[in-house]
Steps between C-alpha positions, in 0.01 A plus 500: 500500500873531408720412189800392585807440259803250521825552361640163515874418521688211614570629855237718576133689347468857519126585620276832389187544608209699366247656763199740434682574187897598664737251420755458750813225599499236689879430575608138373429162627760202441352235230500205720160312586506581870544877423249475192235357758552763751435786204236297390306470850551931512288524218098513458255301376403756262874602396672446153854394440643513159835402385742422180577146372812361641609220586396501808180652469200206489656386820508871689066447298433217647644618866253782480270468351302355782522791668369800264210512296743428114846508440588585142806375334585753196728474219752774501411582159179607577587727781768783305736475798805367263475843284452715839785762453544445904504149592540384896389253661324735771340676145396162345284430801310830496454469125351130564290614758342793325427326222354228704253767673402671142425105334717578265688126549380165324626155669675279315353160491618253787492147400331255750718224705492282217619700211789619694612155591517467127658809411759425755584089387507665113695789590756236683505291190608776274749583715655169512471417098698853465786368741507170349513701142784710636706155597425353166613811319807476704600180367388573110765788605811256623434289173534827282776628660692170486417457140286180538265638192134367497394227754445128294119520685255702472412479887832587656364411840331206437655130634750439193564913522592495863712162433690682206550793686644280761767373304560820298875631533535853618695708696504460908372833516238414246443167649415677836301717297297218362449302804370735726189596238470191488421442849294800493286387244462150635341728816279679280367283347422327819303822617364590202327142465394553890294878443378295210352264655356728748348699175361191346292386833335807527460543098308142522255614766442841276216460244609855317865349457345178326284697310809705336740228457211399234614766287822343244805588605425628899658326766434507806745743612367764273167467614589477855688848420185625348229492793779569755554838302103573492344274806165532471389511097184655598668871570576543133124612357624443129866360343577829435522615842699155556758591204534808672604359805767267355617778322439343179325821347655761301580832583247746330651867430226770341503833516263735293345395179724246413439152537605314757851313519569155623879437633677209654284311807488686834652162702326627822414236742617129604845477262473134581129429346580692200830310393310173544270611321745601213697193507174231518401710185866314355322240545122539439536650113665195419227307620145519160250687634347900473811621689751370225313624254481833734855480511537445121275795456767744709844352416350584126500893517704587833775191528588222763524703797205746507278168395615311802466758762157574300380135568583509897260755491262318329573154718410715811189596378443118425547462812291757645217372297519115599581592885132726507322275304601230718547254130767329359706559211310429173774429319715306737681164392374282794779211416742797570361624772459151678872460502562907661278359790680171481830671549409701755381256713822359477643798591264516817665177615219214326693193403667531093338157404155357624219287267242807495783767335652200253351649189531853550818519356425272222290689307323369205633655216179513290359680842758779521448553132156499498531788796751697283261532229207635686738750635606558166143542330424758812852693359311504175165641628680766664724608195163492268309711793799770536533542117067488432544808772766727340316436135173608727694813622647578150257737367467703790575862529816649748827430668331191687203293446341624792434862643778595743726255439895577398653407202554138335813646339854353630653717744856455388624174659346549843267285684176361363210756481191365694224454177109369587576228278441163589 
C-alpha cells in the first residue's frame, strides 16, 4: 500500500510517493483529464492519494478516485506546509505524502451532487448582486459628482427612478456614464432573477428549506445558504460543534490559572452561511418571539453589534435543533410564512394570480395579530425563564455559576462570552 501526495497547480501536479516507509518523486503529470486517467490507472487498488483544496481539486477526486482505495482532499491549514521555511512544489508533495502514510491528515467534507449544484447557483447569485451593486454605485457616483443632491425616490431604480434618470441633465461624459450601468443592470437583473429561479425550484422540492423559512425573518436564500454550507445536518453531533463550523464561536485564550478569555468570533468556515445568518438576524429580532427578547437581553450589556452577531449564533442552533428533530418552528407566524412559500413559487415560475393563492396575501388582520401575540407571550416566557435563572444562580459561590466555567465579567468591548444560560 502506497500514499501518494498531489501538489495541484493549474498546469500540472507534482507526485511523491511513499513506499515501505522511503518517500520518493514521481516527476509531474499535466492536470488534464486524459493525463489524470493515465496516473490514475498506474496506481493500486490499495494506494492512497492525498491532495490540497484548489480549485481544481474535487474534479482531479472524482477522476481518481475510482482507481485507489481513498483519495483525501486536505485543507492547507491542516497540513503546516504554508509555514515550511522551504516551500517547493517538489517539497509540498513529499510533505503530503508523508503525512498521508503516518494518518496524520483529516478530509475535509465533500458535499454530495446536490449540495454542490447549490453552492454553485448561490455562489453565481452573489456574484451577480455584487456587479449589479458596483453599477448602481456607479451611478449614485455620477449624481454626486454632478451635484444632483439626494434622488426625489427612495428606489432610484425603480420604474419612475429609471424614467427620471432618463430625463436627468448631465454631462455627455456623465450621460455615457449613466447609460451604460444602466444597461448593465437591466442584464443583471435579468440573471439574477434566472439563478433565482433555479434556487427557488429546488428550495420547493427541499423539506429542510421549508422548514427554515418558518423561522421570522429567513428567506429562502439564507436558508438555502445554510444547508449548502453544512449538507448533511446529521454530521454536527450537538450545535456547538455546528457554531464551530460556521465560525460563529469565540476564540478562547487561557493560559495558567487564570480564567479563560473570550475574544472576537473565529469566522472559520462557509463566509457565505455566516453573513446570512447575520443579516436574517436584521430581520428576525424585529420579529416577538424568545430571539428578540434574546437580542434585547445582549444589545443591553454589550451593544448593537456584539447582540446581532450573538443571535446568528443562536438562529443556527435553531436551526440545528428543528432540522434533527425533524419539527417545525413553534413559534412561527403561519400567515407569514404562507406568503414566503407563496412568493417563491412565483419565483419558481407558478402563475402570480390563481383562485387557490387569492387570500394569501390578504391576510386577516385580526389573524396576523392574533399570531403576533402568541409570539409575543413566548418573548415573555423566555425573558421570565432567563431572569428566574440568574436569581437561581445568584447565591452561588465563584467566578461562574458552574465549576470550570470562565468569567461572566465583560471582557472590555469584545465579543460575547459563551454563558450556560438559557
Amino acid at each position: 500500500m502506497r500514499a501518494v501526495g498531489l501538489d495541484v497547480h493549474l498546469d500540472f501536479c507534482e507526485v511523491a510517493i511513499v513506499e515501505e516507509g522511503e518517500v520518493r518523486s514521481a516527476g509531474r503529470i499535466e492536470t488534464k483529464p486524459e493525463q489524470i486517467e493515465l496516473f490514475a490507472g498506474s496506481l493500486g487498488p490499495e494506494d492512497r492519494v492525498a491532495l490540497e483544496v484548489t480549485g481544481n481539486a474535487w474534479e482531479i477526486a472524482r477522476i481518481i478516485e475510482g482507481h485507489v482505495a481513498r483519495v483525501l482532499v486536505v485543507s492547507p491549514s491542516d497540513t503546516g506546509i504554508r509555514q515550511a521555511r522551504a516551500k517547493t512544489d517538489r517539497l509540498d508533495a513529499r510533505t503530503l505524502a508523508r503525512l498521508l502514510a503516518a494518518g496524520s491528515l483529516d478530509a475535509v467534507w465533500r458535499p454530495d451532487r446536490q449540495t454542490w449544484v447549490m453552492r454553485r447557483r448561490l455562489s453565481r447569485r452573489g456574484q451577480l448582486v455584487w456587479a449589479r451593486s458596483r453599477a448602481k454605485n456607479e451611478i449614485h457616483a455620477v449624481l454626486m459628482r454632478q451635484l444632483v443632491g439626494r434622488p426625489p425616490f427612495s428606489d432610484l431604480f425603480g420604474v419612475k427612478g429609471r424614467a427620471w434618470l432618463a430625463e436627468l441633465q448631465l454631462a455627455s461624459e456623465e450621460r455615457e456614464s449613466v447609460d451604460s450601468a444602466m444597461r448593465q443592470i437591466e442584464f443583471l437583473d435579468s440573471e439574477i432573477a434566472e439563478v433565482e429561479r433555479l434556487i427557488a425550484s429546488d428550495a420547493l422540492e427541499s423539506p429542510e428549506i421549508r422548514r427554515l423559512m418558518g423561522v421570522p425573518g429567513v428567506n429562502v436564500i439564507v436558508a438555502a445558504s445554510f444547508l449548502a454550507a453544512i449538507g448533511d445536518i446529521h454530521r454536527f453531533q450537538n450545535p456547538r460543534k455546528l457554531v464551530g463550523y460556521l465560525g460563529l464561536d469565540p476564540r478562547v485564550r487561557q493560559s495558567g490559572p487564570g480564567p479563560a478569555t473570550h475574544g472576537h468570533i473565529s469566522k472559520q468556515g462557509s463566509v457565505r452561511a455566516r453573513h446570512a445568518l447575520v443579516e436574517a438576524c436584521w430581520s428576525t429580532v424585529r420579529q416577538p418571539g424568545p430571539l428578540h427578547a434574546f437580542y434585547e437581553r445582549i444589545r443591553a450589556r454589550r451593544g448593537h453589534s456584539v447582540a446581532i452577531v450573538a443571535a446568528a449564533r443562536k438562529l443556527a442552533c435553531l436551526f440545528w435543533a428543528l432540522l434533527t428533530r425533524e419539527e417545525d418552528y413553534a413559534y412561527a407566524q403561519p400567515s407569514l410564512t404562507r406568503k414566503k412559500l407563496r412568493q417563491l413559487e412565483i419565483t419558481a415560475g407558478a402563475p402570480r394570480y390563481t383562485p387557490q393563492a387569492s387570500g394569501i396575501y390578504a391576510a386577516n388582520t385580526a389573524v396576523r395579530q392574533a399570531e403576533r401575540e402568541l409570539a409575543h407571550q413566548a418573548e415573555v416566557a423566555y425573558a421570565r425563564t432567563v431572569r428566574d435563572w440568574h436569581a437561581a444562580q445568584a447565591g452561588k459561590v465563584g467566578a461562574s455559576a458552574t465549576p470550570g466555567r470562565a468569567s461572566n465579567r465583560p471582557s472590555k468591548g469584545k465579543a460575547a462570552r459563551q454563558t450556560t444560560s438559557p
